[in-house]
N, C-alpha and C positions, 0 to 999 in steps of 0.2 A: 400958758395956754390952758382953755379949759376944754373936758371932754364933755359930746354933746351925749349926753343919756341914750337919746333915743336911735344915733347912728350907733354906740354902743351895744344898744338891746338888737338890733337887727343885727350886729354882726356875730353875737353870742348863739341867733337862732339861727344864721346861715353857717356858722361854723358848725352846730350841733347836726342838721341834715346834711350839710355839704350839699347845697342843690339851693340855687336861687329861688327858682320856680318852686319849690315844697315850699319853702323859706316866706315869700312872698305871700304865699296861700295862707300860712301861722300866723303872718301879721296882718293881714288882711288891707294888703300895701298893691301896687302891679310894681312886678318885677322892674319896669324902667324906676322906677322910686330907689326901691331896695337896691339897687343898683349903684342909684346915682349915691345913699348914703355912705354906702360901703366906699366909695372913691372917696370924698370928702374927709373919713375918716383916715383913710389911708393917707390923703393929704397933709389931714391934721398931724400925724405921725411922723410923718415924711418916712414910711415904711411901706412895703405889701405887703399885704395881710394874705390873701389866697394867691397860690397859684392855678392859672388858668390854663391846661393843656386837654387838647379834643376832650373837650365836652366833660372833663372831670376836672374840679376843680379840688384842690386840698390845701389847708395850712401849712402857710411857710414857718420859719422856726420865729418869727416875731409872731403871727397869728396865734400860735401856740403858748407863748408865755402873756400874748395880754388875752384872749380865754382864759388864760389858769387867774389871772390879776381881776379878770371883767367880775365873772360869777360872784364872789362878795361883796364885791363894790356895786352890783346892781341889785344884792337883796339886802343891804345896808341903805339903798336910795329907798327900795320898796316900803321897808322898816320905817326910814323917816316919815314918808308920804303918810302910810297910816297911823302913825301914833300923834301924828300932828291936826292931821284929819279929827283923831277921835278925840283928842283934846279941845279940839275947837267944838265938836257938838256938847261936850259933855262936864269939857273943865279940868278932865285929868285925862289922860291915855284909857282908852279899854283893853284889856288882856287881851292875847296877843299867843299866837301861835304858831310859826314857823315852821310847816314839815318841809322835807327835800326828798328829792324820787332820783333814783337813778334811770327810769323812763326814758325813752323818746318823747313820749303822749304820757294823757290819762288814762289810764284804764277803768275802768270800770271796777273794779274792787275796792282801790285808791279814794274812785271818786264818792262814791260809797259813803265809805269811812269819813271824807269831809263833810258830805251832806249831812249825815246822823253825827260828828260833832257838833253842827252847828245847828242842828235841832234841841241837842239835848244842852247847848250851853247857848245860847242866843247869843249872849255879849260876847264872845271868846270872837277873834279877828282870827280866821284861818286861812292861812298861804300855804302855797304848796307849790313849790318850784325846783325842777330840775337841777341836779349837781353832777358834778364828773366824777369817773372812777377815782382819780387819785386825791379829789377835795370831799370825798363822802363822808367819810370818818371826822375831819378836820373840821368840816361845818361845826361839828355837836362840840368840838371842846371848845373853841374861839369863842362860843355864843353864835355865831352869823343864825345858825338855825335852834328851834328850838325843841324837835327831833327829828327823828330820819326815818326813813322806810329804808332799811339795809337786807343782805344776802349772806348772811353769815353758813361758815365760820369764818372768825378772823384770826387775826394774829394775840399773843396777850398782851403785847405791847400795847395795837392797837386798838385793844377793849379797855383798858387802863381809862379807869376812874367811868364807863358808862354802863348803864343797864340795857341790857336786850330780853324783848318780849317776843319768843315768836308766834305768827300767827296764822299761817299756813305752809302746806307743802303744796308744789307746785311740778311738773314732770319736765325734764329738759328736753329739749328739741334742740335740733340742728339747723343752723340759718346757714342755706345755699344761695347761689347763685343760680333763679331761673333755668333749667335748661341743663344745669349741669347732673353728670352721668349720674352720681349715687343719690338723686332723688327721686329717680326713675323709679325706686324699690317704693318710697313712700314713707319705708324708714330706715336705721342705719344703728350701728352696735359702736360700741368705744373701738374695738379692733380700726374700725373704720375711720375714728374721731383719730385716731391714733396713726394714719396714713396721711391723713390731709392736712396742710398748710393753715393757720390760723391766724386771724389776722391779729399782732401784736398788740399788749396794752402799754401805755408809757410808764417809764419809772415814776417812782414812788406809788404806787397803789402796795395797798397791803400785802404780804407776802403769798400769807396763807387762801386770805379771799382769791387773788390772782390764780394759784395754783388749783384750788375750786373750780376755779369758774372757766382752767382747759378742762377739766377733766381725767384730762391723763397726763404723766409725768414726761415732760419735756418733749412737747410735739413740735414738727415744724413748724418756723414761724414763717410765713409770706413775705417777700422782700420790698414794703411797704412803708413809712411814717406810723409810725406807734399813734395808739388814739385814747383818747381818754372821756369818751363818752359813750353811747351805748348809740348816741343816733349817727355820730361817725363810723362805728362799728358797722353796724348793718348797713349804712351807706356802700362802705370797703367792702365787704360782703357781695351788695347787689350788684359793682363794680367789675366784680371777677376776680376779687384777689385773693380769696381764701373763704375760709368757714370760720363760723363762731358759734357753741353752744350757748344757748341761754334758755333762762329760764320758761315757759311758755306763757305768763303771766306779762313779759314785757314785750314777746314775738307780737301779743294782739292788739300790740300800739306801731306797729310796723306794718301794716299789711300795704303792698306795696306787688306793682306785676314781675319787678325784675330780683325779686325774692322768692325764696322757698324755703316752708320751713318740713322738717320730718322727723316724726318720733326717736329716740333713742333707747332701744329698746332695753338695753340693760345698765343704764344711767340713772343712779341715785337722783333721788328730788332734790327739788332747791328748796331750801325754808324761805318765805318772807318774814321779815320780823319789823317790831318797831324798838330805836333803841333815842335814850336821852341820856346825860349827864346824872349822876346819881347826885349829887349835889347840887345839880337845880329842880331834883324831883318835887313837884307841887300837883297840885289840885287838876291840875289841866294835864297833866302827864297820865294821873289816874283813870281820868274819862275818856281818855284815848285807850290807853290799855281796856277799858271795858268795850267803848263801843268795837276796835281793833279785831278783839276776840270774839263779837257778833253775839 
């Protein structure tokens, strides 16, 4: 059996929102489309990928392990596409540059940073595609990417053999649930972070990142399916099943009515950084790091 790419790539971007309708809008498909491929796929399987209960829809435990399978194997097809492409205009591959975002969206910083690459290196091929909390790290040693937009600190395990550049700080915010009582204030203190249920990440994400990125030492966790992206996160979120801090840098690729987000008033900043393999550092890693640092 072979898998069709493109009911693949729709089910990567309806698992990442968890919402047809957002899902639909990204691929710029209607919903009966996106629909119909996600069935087919599940055919192809002979699995279910989501489950469907009033109006919320979430990954069953096949959805989740082919997610975790999909994401390289569709920046490995990406990969193909363009090195084949550029050998055909040119006679050899053009350079070639792989970032990965743990995003929702683009933002505006991010996107930035692509455009002025690709001003200052014309021939450089630059990709920029979303990865999950527990494959972030993992992209940069396999090779799949060729580096990454990360949130450090991490573990030293999981900095073993990479370099990290950081390139801003950023203030965290608290992602609510529309409506709910502690947004009322506008903002909210870790006392607070430290009351509220959050909604779980899956195993294997980095220890130290993971622990970061509650904030406080062993808070409630919401009795929910563990997520491993950041646009499942804030989905669960908008949902009603708990809080999640994040950085405010990735809240402004969410904005969304049945979200809130509000300041944390005595919450360390998050750094962005950019990190690669120190043994694949070249030329193209360099001009990242310059334009990165603005």
């Amino acid at each position: 059996m072979d898998l069709d790419l493109a009911r693949l790539r729709a089910f990567v971007v309806t698992a990442d929102e968890l919402s047809f309708t957002r899902a639909a809008e990204f691929l710029g498909i209607a919903q009966p489309s996106l629909s119909e491929r996600i069935r087919r796929l599940e055919d192809d399987l002979a699995v279910t990928l989501f489950s469907r209960e009033r109006r919320q829809i979430t990954l069953t435990r096949a959805g989740q392990e082919l997610l975790r399978r999909a994401r390289p194997l569709l920046a490995g097809a990406d990969r193909i596409v363009a090195e084949v492409r550029a050998a055909a205009r040119e006679g050899f591959p053009a350079p070639r540059l792989v970032l990965t975002t743990l995003a929702a969206g683009i933002d505006e910083l991010k996107a930035g940073i692509v455009v002025a690459l690709r001003e200052k290196a014309p021939d450089l091929m630059v990709t920029l595609t979303p990865v999950s909390f527990s494959d972030h790290l993992r992209v940069l040693r396999d090779g799949t990417a060729d580096a990454a937009f990360v949130w450090p600190p991490y573990s030293s395990a999981g900095l073993t053999g990479l370099h990290v550049e950081p390139i801003r700080d950023f203030p965290r915010l608290l992602a609510l649930p529309s409506g709910h009582p502690a947004a009322a204030a506008g903002s909210a203190d870790l006392a607070t972070v430290a009351r509220l249920p959050q909604i779980p990440l899956v195993e294997g994400v980095d220890p130290v990142f993971a622990a970061t990125w509650r904030l406080v030492p062993d808070p409630p966790l919401a009795p929910v399916p563990p997520v491993d992206t950041v646009g499942a996160l804030l989905a669960a979120v908008a949902a009603g099943h708990g809080c999640a801090p994040v950085p405010a840098l990735l809240a402004r690729t969410a904005v969304r009515p049945d979200l809130t987000f509000v300041a944390l008033s005595d919450a360390p900043p998050a750094t962005l950084a950019v990190a690669w393999r120190r043994d694949g550092a070249d030329e193209r890693h360099r001009i990242l790091a310059r334009v990165a640092a603005g």
